[in-house]
C-alpha positions in Angstrom: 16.2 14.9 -15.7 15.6 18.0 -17.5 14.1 16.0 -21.1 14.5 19.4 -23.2 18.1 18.9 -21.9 18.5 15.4 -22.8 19.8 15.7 -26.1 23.3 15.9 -24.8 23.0 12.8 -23.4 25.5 9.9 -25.1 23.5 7.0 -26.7 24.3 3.9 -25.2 22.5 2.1 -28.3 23.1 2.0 -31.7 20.5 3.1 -33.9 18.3 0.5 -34.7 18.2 -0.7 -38.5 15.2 -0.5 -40.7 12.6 -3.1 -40.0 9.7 -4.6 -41.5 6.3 -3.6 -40.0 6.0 -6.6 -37.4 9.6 -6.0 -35.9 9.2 -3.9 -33.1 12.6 -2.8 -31.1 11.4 -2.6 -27.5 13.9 -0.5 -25.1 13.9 -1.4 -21.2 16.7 -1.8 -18.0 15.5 -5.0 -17.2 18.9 -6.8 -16.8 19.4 -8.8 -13.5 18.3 -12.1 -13.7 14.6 -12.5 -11.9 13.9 -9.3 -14.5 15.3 -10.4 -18.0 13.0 -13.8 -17.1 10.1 -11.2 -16.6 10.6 -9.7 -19.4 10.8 -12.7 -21.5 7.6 -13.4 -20.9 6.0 -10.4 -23.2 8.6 -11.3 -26.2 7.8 -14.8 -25.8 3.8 -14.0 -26.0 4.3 -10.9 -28.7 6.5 -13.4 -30.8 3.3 -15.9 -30.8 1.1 -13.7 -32.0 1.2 -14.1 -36.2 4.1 -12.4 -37.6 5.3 -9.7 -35.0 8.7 -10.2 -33.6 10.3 -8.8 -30.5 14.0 -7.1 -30.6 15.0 -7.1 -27.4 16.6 -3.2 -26.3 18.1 -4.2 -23.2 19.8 -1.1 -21.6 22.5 -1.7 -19.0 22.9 0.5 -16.1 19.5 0.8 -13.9 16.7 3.3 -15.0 19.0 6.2 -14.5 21.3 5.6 -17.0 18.2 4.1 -19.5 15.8 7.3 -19.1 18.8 9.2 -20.7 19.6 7.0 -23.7 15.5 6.3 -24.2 14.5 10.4 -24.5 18.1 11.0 -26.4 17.0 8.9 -28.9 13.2 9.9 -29.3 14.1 13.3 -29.0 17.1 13.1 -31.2 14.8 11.5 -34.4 15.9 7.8 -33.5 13.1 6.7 -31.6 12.3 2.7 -30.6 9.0 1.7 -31.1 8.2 0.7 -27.6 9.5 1.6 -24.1 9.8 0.5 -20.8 9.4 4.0 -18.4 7.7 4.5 -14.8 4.3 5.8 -15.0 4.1 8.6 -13.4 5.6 12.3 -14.7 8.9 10.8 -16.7 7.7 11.2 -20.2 5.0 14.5 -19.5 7.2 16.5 -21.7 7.7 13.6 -24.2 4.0 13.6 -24.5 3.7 17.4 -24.6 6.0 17.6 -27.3 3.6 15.4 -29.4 6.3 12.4 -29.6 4.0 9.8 -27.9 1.3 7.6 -29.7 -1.9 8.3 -28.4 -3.5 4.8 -27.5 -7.1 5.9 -26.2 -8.7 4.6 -28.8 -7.7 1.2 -27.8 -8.0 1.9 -23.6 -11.7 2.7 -24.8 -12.1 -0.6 -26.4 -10.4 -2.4 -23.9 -12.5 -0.7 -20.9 -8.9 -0.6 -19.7 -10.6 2.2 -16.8 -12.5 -0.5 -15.3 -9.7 -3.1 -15.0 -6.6 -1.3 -14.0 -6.4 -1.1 -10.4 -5.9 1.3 -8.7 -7.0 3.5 -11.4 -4.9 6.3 -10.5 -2.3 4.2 -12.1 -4.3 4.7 -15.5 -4.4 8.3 -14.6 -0.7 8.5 -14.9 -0.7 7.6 -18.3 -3.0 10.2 -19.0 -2.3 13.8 -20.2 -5.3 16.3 -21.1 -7.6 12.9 -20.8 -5.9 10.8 -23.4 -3.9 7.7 -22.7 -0.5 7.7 -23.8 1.4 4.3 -22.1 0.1 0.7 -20.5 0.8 0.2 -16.6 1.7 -3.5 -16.5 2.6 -4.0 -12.8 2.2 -2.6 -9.7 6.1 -1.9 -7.9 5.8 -0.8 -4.0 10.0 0.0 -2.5 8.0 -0.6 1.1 10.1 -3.7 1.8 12.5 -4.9 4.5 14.1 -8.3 2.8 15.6 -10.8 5.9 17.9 -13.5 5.2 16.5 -16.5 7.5 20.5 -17.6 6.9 22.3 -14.6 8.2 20.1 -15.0 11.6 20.6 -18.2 12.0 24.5 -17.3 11.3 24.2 -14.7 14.0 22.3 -17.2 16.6 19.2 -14.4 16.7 15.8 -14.3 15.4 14.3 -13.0 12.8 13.4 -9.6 13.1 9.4 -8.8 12.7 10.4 -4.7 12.7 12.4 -2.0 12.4 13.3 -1.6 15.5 14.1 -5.2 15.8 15.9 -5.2 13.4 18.4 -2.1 14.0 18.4 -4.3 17.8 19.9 -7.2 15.7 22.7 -5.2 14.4 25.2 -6.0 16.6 24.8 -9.7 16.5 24.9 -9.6 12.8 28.2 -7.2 12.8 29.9 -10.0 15.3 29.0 -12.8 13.0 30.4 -11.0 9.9 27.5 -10.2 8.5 26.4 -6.4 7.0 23.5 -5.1 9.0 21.6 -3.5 5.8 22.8 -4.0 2.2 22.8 -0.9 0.0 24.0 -0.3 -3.4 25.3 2.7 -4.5 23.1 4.1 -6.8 21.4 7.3 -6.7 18.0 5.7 -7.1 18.6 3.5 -4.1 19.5 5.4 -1.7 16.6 7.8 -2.1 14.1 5.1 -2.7 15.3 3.6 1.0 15.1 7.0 2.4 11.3 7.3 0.7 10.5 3.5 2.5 11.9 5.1 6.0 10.1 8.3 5.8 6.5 6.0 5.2 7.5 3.5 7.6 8.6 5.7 10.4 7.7 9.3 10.1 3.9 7.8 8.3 1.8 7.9 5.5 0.8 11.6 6.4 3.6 13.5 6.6 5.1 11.3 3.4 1.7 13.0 1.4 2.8 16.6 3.6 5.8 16.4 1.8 5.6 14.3 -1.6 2.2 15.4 -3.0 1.8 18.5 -1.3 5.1 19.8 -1.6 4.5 21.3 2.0 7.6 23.2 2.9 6.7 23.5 6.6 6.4 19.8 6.4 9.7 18.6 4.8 11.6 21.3 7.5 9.6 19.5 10.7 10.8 18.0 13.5 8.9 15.0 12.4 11.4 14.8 9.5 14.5 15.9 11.8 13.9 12.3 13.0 13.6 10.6 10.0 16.9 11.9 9.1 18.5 10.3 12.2 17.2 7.3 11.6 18.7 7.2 8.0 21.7 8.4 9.8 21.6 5.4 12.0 20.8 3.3 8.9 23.7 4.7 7.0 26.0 3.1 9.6 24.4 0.0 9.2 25.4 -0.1 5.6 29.2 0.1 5.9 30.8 -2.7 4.9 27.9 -2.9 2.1 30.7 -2.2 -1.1 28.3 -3.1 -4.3 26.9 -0.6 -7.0 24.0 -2.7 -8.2 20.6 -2.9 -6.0 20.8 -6.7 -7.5 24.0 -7.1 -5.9 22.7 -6.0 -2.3 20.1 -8.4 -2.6 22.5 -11.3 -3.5 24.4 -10.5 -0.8 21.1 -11.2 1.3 20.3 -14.4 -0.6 23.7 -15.5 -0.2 23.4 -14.7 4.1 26.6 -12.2 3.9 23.9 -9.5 5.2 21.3 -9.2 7.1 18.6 -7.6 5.1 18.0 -4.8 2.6 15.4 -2.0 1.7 14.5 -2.3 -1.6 11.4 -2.7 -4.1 9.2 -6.1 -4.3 11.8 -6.4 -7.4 13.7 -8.0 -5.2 11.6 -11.2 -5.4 12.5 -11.9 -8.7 16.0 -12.2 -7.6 15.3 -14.5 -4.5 12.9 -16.9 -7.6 15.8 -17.1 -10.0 17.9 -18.3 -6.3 15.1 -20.7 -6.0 14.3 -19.2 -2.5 11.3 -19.7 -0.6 9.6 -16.9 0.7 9.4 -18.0 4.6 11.4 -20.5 4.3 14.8 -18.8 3.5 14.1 -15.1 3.6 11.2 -12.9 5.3 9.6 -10.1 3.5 8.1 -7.0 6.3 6.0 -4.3 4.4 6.5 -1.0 6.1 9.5 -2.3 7.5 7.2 -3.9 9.8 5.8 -0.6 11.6 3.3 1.0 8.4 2.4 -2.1 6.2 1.3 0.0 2.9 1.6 -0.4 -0.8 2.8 2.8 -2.8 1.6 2.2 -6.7 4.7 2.8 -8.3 5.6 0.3 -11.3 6.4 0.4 -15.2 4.4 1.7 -18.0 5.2 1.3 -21.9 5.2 4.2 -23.9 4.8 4.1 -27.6 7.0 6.4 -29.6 5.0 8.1 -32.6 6.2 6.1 -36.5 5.4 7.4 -39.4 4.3 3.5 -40.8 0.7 2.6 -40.1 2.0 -1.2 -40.3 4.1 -0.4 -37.6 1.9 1.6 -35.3 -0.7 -1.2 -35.7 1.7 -3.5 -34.5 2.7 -1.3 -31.7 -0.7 -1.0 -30.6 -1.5 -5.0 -30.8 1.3 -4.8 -28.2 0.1 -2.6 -25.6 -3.0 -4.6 -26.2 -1.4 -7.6 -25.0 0.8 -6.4 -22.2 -2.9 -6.4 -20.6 -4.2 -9.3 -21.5 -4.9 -11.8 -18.2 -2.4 -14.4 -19.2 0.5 -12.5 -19.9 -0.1 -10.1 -16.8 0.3 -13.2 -14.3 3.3 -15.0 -16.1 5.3 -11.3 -16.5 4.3 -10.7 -12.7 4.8 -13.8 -11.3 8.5 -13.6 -11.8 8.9 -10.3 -11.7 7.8 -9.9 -7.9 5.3 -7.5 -8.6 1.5 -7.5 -8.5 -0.6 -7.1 -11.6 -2.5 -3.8 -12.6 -5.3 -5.9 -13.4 -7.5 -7.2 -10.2 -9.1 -10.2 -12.3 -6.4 -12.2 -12.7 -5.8 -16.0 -11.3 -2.4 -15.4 -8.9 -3.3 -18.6 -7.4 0.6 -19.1 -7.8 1.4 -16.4 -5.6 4.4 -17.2 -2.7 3.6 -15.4 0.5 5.2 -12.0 -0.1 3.3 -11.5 -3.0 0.1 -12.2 -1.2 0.8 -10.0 1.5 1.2 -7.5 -1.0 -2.5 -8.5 -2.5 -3.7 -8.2 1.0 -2.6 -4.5 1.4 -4.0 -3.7 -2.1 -7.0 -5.2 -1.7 -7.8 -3.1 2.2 -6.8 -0.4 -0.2 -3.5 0.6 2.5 -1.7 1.9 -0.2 0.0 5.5 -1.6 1.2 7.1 -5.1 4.6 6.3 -6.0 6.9 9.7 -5.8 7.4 9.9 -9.7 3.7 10.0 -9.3 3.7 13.1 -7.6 7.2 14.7 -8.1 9.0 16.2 -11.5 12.0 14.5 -12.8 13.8 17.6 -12.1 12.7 17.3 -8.1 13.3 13.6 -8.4 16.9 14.1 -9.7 17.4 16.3 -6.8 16.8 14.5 -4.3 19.0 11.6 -5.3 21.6 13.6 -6.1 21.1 14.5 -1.9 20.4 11.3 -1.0 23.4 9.3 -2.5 25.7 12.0 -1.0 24.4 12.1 2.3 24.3 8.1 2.3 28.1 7.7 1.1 29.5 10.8 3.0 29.3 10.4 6.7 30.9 13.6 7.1 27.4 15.4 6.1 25.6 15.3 9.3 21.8 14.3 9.5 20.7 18.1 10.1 23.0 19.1 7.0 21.3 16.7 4.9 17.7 17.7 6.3 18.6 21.4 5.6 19.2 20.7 2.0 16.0 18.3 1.5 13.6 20.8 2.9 15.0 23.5 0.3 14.8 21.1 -2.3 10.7 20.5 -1.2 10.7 24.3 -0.9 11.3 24.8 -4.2 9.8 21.9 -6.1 7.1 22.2 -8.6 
C-alpha cells in the first residue's frame, strides 16, 4: 500500500472518544479465536498494572483490510495510541513523516538489543538508529499443517514431505477430502507461494529474489519450476471455497482436508480445538524438504499524542509487551515463538519446539516485509491471488508477470 495514498481509504472505526491518560485504545486484526485469546493476554496484564486500561481496537478483515483503516486514521489526525503492525517496512513512511513515538530511550534502558533475538528483528523497528515499535513474537508461514483425521479417513499415512504429500492427493480426493486448504485472500495466496519458493526452489534463490531484488533470479528456470509446482498446488486447492485463512485451517482441524500452508498462527486455532500436536495434526517446517524459520511476526507501533500522561502510558506498554511473563503467556497461544530467548517455554507442544529447534541452529531467514516495500508486497498479491483463483492464467503467464514485478521493485 501506497501510505501517502491511504488517506482515501474508508475507516472501518469510529473515532475513538476522549480518554483519560491511562485509557489507551489499542488497534489490531487479531480476530479468530486462538488470536483474540493471545491477545487477551496483554489487556489482561496492561489492565493489572495501577490504573491503565486497555480498549480493545479489534479490526475485522485480516491485516489487509486493518493496515488501511490503521494509517487512514493516523494520517488523517485520528490516530490510536497503540498498534498492532508487522515489523518490517509497513510503517517506514509513518515513521518518516514524524507520526511515530520514538521509544529508544526506553530500548536503551531495557537493553532490549541484547534480548531480542534474532536482532535483526530489532533492526526492523529501527529508522536512522532509533526505535520506533516492540517485536513481540516471532511468525515463520514455513508450515505444512496435516490432519492425522483426514489420513486416517483416506486409509494413507501421514505425509513427512512435499512430495508425499502431493502423492497422497488422490487418496484424499477419493475419500472426499480437499488435498490443500486455501483461503482466498490476497495475503494467503502469496504467503503459500513465498513457503513453496523456500521449500522447493531454496533458501538461496528465495534471498536472489526477495532481498536482492535480482531480476535474473526471479526470471530463472529455477523459478519456472516453482511456478509449476504452485500450478500443481493450485489444483490441489479446488474444492477449497472459504475466504478466511482461519477457515482453511478449520477445515483441517475438522478432517474435511488434508492439510494447509499457512503461518505457525495456525496453532492457535488447533489450541482453541483442543488439538494435540502429534496426536491429531502434524506440523512439517519447510514443507518437509528446507526446515527453516523466516522472522516475520508483529510489532506495536506507538502513534505520537500530544499528552505526556498518555505517552507515559504508552510507553509503560511497550515496556511490558517484553516483559518475560507476558511474552510466554501471549506466545503460548498464539503459536508463535517469543522475541525474547530467556524465557521459560517449558509449556511448549511439539510444533512450537520444533520451531525453537530451527531458531536456536540459527536455520532461519527475514520475513518478505522485511525486505520488500508495501508497494512490491501489494503487487505481488495482487499476482498471486489471481493466478491462484484463475486457472486460465498459465504458470509461465504468471512467472512472466512476477519477474517484472522483481524487475522493477525497490
Amino acid at each position: 500500500m501506497n501510505f501517502r495514498n491511504a488517506l482515501v481509504a474508508t475507516s472501518a472505526l469510529c473515532a475513538a472518544s476522549a480518554v483519560s491518560a491511562a485509557d489507551l485504545e489499542v488497534t489490531h486484526w487479531w480476530t479468530s479465536g486462538g488470536e483474540a485469546a493471545a491477545v487477551a493476554e496483554f489487556a489482561k496484564a496492561f489492565n493489572e498494572t495501577e490504573g491503565n486500561n486497555w480498549v480493545d481496537g479489534a479490526i475485522a478483515g485480516g491485516g489487509g483490510v486493518a493496515r488501511g483503516v490503521i494509517v487512514s486514521r493516523i494520517l488523517g489526525g485520528d490516530p490510536m495510541h497503540a498498534t498492532q503492525l508487522n515489523h518490517g517496512r509497513q510503517a517506514e513512511e509513518l515513521v518518516e513523516a514524524g507520526l511515530m513515538l520514538d521509544l529508544t530511550d526506553i530500548a536503551e534502558e531495557g537493553g532490549w538489543r541484547d534480548i531480542v533475538h534474532p536482532v535483526s528483528l530489532l533492526d526492523s523497528c529501527t529508522v536512522d538508529g532509533k526505535v520506533y515499535c516492540v517485536p513481540v513474537n516471532i511468525h515463520s508461514w514455513q508450515w505444512l499443517w496435516l490432519s492425522h483425521k483426514a489420513y486416517a479417513d483416506a486409509g494413507v499415512d501421514v505425509p513427512s514431505n512435499w512430495d508425499e504429500f502431493v502423492s497422497s492427493a488422490p487418496a484424499l480426493e477419493a475419500a472426499g477430502k480437499v488435498p490443500l486448504a486455501m483461503g482466498q485472500q490476497s495475503w494467503q495466496s502469496s504467503g503459500a507461494f513465498g513457503v513453496m519458493l523456500v521449500a522447493l526452489g531454496g533458501p538461496e534463490l528465495w534471498t536472489k529474489v526477495y532481498a536482492e531484488k535480482d531480476a535474473e533470479a526471479a526470471a530463472s528456470a529455477e523459478m519456472a519450476a516453482v511456478f509449476e509446482a504452485a500450478a500443481a498446488a493450485r489444483e490441489l486447492s479446488a474444492g477449497s471455497n472459504v475466504s478466511d485463512w482461519n477457515l482453511a485451517t478449520a477445515m483441517v482441524i475438522n478432517g474435511e482436508a488434508g492439510g494447509q500452508i499457512m503461518g505457525d498462527w495456525a496453532q492457535g486455532e488447533f489450541a482453541v480445538a483442543e488439538q494435540v500436536a502429534g496426536e491429531d495434526y502434524t506440523c512439517l517446517p519447510g514443507l518437509g524438504v528446507n526446515e527453516i524459520i523466516s522472522t516475520g511476526g508483529d510489532a506495536f507501533y506507538f502513534p505520537k499524542q500530544d499528552d505526556p500522561e498518555v505517552e507515559a502510558a504508552q510507553k509503560e506498554l511497550a515496556k511490558l509487551l517484553l516483559s518475560k511473563e507476558v511474552q510466554v503467556n501471549f506466545n503460548l497461544k498464539k503459536g508463535s515463538l517469543p522475541v525474547r530467548g530467556d524465557v521459560d517455554l517449558a509449556a511448549a507442544n511439539d510444533c512450537m519446539k520444533k520451531g525453537l529447534e530451527i531458531l536456536a541452529s540459527g536455520n532461519i531467514l527475514p520475513d518478505g516485509n522485511q525486505v520488500l516495500s508495501a508497494d512490491t508486497t501489494g503487487q505481488l498479491e495482487d499476482l498471486m491471488v489471481e493466478f491462484w483463483n484463475d486457472t486460465s492464467i498459465t504458470a509461465e503467464d504468471a512467472h512472466k508477470r512476477y519477474a517484472d514485478i522483481i524487475a522493477s521493485a525497490d
